[in-house]
C-alpha positions in Angstrom: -18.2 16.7 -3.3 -18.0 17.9 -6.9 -17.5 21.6 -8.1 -19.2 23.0 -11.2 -18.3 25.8 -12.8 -21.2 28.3 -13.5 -21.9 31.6 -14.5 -17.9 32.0 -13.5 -18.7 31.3 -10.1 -17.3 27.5 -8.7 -20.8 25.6 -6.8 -20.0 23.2 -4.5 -23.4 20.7 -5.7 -24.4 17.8 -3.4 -26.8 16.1 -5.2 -28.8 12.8 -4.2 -29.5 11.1 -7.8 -27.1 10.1 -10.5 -29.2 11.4 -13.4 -28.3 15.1 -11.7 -24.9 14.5 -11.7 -25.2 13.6 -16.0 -27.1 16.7 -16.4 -24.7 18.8 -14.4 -21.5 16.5 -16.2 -20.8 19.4 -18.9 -19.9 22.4 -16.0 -17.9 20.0 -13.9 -14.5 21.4 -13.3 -11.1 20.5 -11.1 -11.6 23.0 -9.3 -10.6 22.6 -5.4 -12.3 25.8 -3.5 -15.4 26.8 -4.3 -18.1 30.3 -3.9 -21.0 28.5 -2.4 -22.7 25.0 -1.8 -25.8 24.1 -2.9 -27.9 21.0 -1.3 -31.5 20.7 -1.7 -33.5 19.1 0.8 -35.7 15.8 0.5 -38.4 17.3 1.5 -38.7 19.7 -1.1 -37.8 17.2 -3.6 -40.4 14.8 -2.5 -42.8 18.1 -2.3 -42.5 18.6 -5.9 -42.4 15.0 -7.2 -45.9 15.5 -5.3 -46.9 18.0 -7.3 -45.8 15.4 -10.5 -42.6 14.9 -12.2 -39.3 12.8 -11.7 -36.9 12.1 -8.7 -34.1 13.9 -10.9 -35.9 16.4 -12.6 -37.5 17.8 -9.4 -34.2 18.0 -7.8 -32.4 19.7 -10.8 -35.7 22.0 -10.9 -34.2 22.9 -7.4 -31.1 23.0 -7.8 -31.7 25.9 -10.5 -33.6 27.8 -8.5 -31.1 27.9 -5.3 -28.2 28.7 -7.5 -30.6 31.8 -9.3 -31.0 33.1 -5.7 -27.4 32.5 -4.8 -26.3 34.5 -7.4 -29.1 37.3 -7.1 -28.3 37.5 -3.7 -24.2 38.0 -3.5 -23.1 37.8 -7.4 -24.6 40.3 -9.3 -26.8 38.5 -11.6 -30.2 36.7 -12.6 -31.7 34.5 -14.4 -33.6 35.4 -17.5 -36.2 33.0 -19.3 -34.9 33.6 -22.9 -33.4 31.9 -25.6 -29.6 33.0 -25.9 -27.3 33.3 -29.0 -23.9 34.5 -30.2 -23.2 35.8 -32.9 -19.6 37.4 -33.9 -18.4 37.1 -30.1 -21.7 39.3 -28.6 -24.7 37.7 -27.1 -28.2 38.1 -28.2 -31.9 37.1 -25.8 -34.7 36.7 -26.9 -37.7 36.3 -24.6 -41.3 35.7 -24.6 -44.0 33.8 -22.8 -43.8 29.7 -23.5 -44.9 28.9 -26.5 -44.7 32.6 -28.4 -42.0 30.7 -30.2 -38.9 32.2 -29.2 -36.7 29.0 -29.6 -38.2 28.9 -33.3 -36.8 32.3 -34.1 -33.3 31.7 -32.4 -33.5 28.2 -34.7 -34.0 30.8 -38.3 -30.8 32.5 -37.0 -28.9 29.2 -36.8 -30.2 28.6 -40.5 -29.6 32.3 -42.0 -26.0 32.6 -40.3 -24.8 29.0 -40.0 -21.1 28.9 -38.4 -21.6 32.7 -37.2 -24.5 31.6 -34.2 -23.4 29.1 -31.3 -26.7 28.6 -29.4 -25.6 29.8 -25.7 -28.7 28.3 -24.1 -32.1 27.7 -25.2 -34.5 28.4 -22.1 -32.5 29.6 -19.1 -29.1 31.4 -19.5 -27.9 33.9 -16.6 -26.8 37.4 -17.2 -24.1 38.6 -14.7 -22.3 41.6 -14.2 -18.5 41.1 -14.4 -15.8 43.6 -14.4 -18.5 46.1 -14.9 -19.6 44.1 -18.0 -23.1 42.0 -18.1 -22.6 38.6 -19.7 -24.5 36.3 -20.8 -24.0 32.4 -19.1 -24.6 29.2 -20.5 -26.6 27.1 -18.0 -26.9 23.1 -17.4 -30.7 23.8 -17.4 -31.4 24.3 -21.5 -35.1 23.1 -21.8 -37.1 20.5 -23.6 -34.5 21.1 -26.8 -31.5 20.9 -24.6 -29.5 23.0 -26.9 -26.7 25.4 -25.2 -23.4 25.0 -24.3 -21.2 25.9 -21.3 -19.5 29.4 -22.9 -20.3 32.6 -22.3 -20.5 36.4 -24.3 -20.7 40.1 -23.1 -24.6 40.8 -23.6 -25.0 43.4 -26.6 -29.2 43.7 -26.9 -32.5 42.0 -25.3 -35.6 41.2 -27.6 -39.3 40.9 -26.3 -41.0 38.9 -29.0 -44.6 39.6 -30.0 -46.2 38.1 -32.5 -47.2 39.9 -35.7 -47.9 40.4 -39.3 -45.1 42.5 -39.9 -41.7 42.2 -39.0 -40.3 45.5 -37.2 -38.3 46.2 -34.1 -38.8 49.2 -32.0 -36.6 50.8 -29.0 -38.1 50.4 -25.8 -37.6 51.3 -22.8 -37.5 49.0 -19.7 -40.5 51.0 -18.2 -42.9 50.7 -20.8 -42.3 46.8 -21.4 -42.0 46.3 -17.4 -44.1 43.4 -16.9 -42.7 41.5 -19.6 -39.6 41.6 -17.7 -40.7 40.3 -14.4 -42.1 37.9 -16.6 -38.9 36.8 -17.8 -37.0 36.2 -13.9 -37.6 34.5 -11.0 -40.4 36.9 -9.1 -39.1 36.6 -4.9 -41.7 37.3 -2.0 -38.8 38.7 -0.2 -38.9 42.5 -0.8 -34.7 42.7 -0.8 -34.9 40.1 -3.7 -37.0 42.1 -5.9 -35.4 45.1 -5.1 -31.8 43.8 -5.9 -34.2 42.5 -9.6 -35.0 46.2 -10.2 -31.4 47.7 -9.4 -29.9 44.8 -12.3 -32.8 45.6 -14.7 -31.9 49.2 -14.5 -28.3 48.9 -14.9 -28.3 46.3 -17.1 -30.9 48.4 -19.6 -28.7 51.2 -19.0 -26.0 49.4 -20.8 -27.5 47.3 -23.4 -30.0 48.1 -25.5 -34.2 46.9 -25.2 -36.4 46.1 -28.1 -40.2 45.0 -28.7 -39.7 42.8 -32.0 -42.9 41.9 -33.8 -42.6 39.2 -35.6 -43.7 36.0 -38.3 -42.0 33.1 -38.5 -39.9 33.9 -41.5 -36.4 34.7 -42.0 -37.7 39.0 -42.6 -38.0 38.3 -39.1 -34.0 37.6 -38.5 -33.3 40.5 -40.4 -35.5 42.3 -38.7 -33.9 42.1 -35.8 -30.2 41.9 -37.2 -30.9 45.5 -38.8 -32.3 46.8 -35.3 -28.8 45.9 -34.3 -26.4 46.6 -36.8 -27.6 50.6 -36.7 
């Protein structure tokens, strides 16, 4: 069975349709041992296709979701619904609700700094701790733009994007914006799950810094931000 190579971690991925395998083609690596295995039942795939959507797409959908758990469970890390940047070697998120415009504000950074941004993925990158260091993970699983790439950059600072007629960034703490960050995971029934979320939110806010951005949909908005971390 192939291997793929994410997050750092080698996944054993059985998958039942060839359109998975093209989506998953990028993080394919020669790998001979792998972490874990991931297979997802029929079952669930025909209970989602159920539900509407594609063969393909409902087992990638899947897919995603086991390897999240895997990796919450036993590799220090967790998704995070943002879109991802680099810029000079450190990675950026930005996260809001669907639709806030998140992936429009990541695109004016592409624009501003040209060569200086590589787009690390555009709707569901992984952070994982490493060597004591959280980084942020490219992901096969990039959204509707299907912009990302399979690289990877120590995480330097999270934005929460609010919408606004001014453009200013304040420090936050993880506390007072709490919600927003569930919002921003995979939210588990199962209490050792979300108590293994809180312990990464904690340490991972404990190393990088947090900040509410308020924002248009201008390039003060870019700078904005870039200030915020440049100080």
């Amino acid at each position: 069975m192939p291997i793929y190579k994410i997050a750092d971690l080698n996944i054993e991925i059985n998958t039942k349709y060839k359109k998975t395998d093209q989506l998953l083609a990028d993080y394919l690596t020669d790998e001979s041992t792998f972490d874990f295995h991931i297979e997802v039942e029929q079952s669930d795939i025909d209970r989602l296709m159920a539900e509407g959507g594609s063969d393909y797409l409902c087992e990638s959908c899947m897919i995603n979701t086991l390897v999240c758990r895997e990796i919450l469970d036993n590799y220090d890390g967790l998704f995070f619904h943002s879109s991802a940047l680099m810029l000079d070697g450190n990675a950026y998120l930005f996260s809001a609700p669907s639709g806030t415009g998140k992936s429009t504000h990541t695109a004016l950074w592409r624009k501003h700094f040209g060569d200086r941004v590589t787009m690390i993925n555009d709707d569901k990158p992984i952070i994982r701790k490493k060597d004591g260091v959280f980084y942020v993970y490219g992901t096969p699983w990039m959204g509707k733009s299907n912009i990302g790439a399979n690289i990877s950059a120590p995480l330097k600072a999270v934005f929460l994007l609010e919408r606004d007629s001014k453009n200013f960034t304040e420090k936050v703490s993880a506390g007072k914006v709490f919600s927003k960050l569930l919002e921003a995971t995979l939210i588990s029934k199962k209490q050792s799950r979300m108590s293994r979320i809180l312990e990464l939110y904690d340490e991972i806010f404990s190393a990088v810094d947090l900040y509410s951005l308020h924002c248009t949909i201008s390039d003060d908005a870019v700078m904005a931000a870039y200030n915020a971390i440049c100080k």
